[in-house]
C-alpha positions as CSV (number, residue, x, y, z in Angstrom):
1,X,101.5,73.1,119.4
2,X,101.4,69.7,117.4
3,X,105.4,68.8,118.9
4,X,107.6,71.4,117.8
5,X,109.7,72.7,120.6
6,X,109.9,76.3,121.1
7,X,109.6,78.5,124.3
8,X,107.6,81.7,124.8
9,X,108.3,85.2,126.0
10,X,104.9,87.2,125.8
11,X,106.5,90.8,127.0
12,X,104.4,93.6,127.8
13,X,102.0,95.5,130.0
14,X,99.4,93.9,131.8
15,X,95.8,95.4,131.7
16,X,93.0,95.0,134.6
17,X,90.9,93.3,131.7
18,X,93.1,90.0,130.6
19,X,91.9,89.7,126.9
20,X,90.8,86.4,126.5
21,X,93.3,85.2,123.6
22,X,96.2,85.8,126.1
23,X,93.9,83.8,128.9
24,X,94.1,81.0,126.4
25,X,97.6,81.2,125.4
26,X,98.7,80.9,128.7
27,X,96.9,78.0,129.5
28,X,97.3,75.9,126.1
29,X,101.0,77.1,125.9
30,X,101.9,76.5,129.8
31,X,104.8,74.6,129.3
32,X,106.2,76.8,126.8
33,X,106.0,79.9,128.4
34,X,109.5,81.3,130.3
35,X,108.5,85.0,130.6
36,X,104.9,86.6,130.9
37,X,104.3,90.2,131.3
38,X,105.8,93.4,131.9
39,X,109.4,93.9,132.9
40,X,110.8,96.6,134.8
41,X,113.9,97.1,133.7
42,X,115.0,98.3,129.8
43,X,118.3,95.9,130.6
44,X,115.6,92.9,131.6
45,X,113.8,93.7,128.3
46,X,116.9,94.1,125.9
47,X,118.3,90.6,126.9
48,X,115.0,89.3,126.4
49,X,114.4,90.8,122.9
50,X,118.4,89.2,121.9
51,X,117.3,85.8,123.3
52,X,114.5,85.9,120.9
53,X,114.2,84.7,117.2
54,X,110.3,85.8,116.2
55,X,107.9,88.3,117.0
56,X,104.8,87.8,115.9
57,X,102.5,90.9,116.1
58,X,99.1,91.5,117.1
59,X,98.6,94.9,117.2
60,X,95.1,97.0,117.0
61,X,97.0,100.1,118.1
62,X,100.4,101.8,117.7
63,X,101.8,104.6,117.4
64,X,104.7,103.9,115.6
65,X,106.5,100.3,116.1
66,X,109.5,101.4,118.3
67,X,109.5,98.3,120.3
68,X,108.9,96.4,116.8
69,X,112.2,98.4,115.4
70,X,113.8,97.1,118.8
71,X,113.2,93.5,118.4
72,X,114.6,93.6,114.4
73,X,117.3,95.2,115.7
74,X,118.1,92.5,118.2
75,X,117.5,90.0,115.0
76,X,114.0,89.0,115.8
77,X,111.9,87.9,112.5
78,X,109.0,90.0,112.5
79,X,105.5,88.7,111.6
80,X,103.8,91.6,111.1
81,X,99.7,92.2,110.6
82,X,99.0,94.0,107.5
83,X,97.9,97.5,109.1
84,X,99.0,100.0,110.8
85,X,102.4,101.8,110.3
86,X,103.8,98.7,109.6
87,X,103.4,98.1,105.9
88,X,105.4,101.5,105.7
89,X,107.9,100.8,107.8
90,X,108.5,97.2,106.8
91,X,107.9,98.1,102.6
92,X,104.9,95.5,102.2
93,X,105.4,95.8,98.7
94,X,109.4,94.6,98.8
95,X,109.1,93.0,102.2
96,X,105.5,90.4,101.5
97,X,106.9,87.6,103.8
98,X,106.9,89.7,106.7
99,X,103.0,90.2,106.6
100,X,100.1,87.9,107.2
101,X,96.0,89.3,106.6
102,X,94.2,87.0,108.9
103,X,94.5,84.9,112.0
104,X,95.2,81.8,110.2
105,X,97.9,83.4,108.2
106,X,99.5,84.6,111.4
107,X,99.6,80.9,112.9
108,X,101.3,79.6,109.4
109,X,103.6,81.9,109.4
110,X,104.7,80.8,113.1
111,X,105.1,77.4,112.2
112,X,106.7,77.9,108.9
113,X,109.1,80.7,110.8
114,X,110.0,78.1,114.2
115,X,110.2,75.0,111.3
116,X,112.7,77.0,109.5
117,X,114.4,78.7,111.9
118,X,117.8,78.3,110.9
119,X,117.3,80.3,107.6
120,X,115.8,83.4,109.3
121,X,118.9,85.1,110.7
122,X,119.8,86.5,106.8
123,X,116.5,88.0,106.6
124,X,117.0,89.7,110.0
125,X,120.3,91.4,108.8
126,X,118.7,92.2,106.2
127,X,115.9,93.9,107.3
128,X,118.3,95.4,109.8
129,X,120.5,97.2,107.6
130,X,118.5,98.2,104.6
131,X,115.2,99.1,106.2
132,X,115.8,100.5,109.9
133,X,119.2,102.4,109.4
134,X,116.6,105.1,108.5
135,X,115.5,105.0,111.3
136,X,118.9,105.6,112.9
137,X,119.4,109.2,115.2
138,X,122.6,109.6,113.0
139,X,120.4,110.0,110.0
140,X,116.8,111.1,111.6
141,X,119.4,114.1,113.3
142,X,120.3,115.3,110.4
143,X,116.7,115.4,108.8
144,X,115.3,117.4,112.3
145,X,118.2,119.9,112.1
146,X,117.4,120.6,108.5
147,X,113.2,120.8,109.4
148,X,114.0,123.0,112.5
149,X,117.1,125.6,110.5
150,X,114.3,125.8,107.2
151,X,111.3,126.4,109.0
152,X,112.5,128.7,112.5
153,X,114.8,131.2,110.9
C-alpha cells in the first residue's frame, strides 16, 4: 500500500470457497478495510456505494453491470477490465481511461486514481450524464413499449 491513505469497502456476496486474492487482500489490506462482505439491506449498500470514490472491477462473470451502473451513478470512478459487457457499456473506444488489460494495469490505475483523486469527480458526471442516461427507465420505457406495440399487435 506503499503510504497512501485510503480505506476499503469490498461489497458483495460471500462464497463457501474464499478465493484466495480476497484471502490476501484482507490480510495485507487489514487496516484499510471498513466494510467486508455482503449487506443486507439496498439502504446499507446505497450509502455505501455514495461514500465511495473508485470501483475497481474484477469481474469473470456478469450479466450486465447493474451494480457497476449503480456505483457511477453514485459518482464512483470505475476501473473497468477490458471484457465483458463493459467495453459496450462504458464506449472503450471514447471512454480508454476507464479500462485496464492486465493485473498490473489494474493496480496502476488504483494508484494513479486514489493519487489524483481530487480530479475524478468531472469524469464521474461525466460518465453519468452522457453514457448511463441510456440506461435510464424514462428512456429504456419508451424503447420496450415501442418492441412490445411493433411486435404483439
Amino acid at each position: 500500500n506503499q503510504g497512501y491513505k485510503f480505506n476499503l469497502a469490498l461489497l458483495g456476496k460471500g462464497f463457501n470457497k474464499q478465493l484466495p486474492c480476497f484471502t490476501l487482500a484482507k490480510e495485507k489490506l487489514e487496516k484499510h478495510i471498513i466494510q467486508f462482505g455482503y449487506v443486507k439491506k439496498f439502504s446499507e449498500y446505497a450509502n455505501w456505494l455514495w461514500q465511495a470514490d473508485l470501483l475497481p472491477i474484477t469481474s469473470i462473470q456478469d450479466f450486465f453491470g447493474i451494480s457497476i451502473m449503480e456505483a457511477v451513478c453514485s459518482n464512483c470512478y470505475p476501473i473497468l477490465p477490458n471484457r465483458l459487457t463493459y467495453p459496450e457499456l462504458f464506449d472503450i473506444k471514447s471512454n480508454p481511461e476507464y479500462f485496464y488489460h492486465r493485473d498490473d494495469d489494474l493496480k496502476n490505475k488504483i494508484i494513479k486514481s486514489i493519487i489524483n483523486i481530487n480530479q475524478l469527480g468531472l469524469q464521474v458526471s461525466k460518465i453519468s450524464k452522457e453514457l448511463i442516461k441510456k440506461y435510464d427507465w424514462s428512456v429504456i420505457a419508451k424503447k420496450y413499449d415501442s418492441i412490445f406495440i411493433n411486435n404483439f399487435n
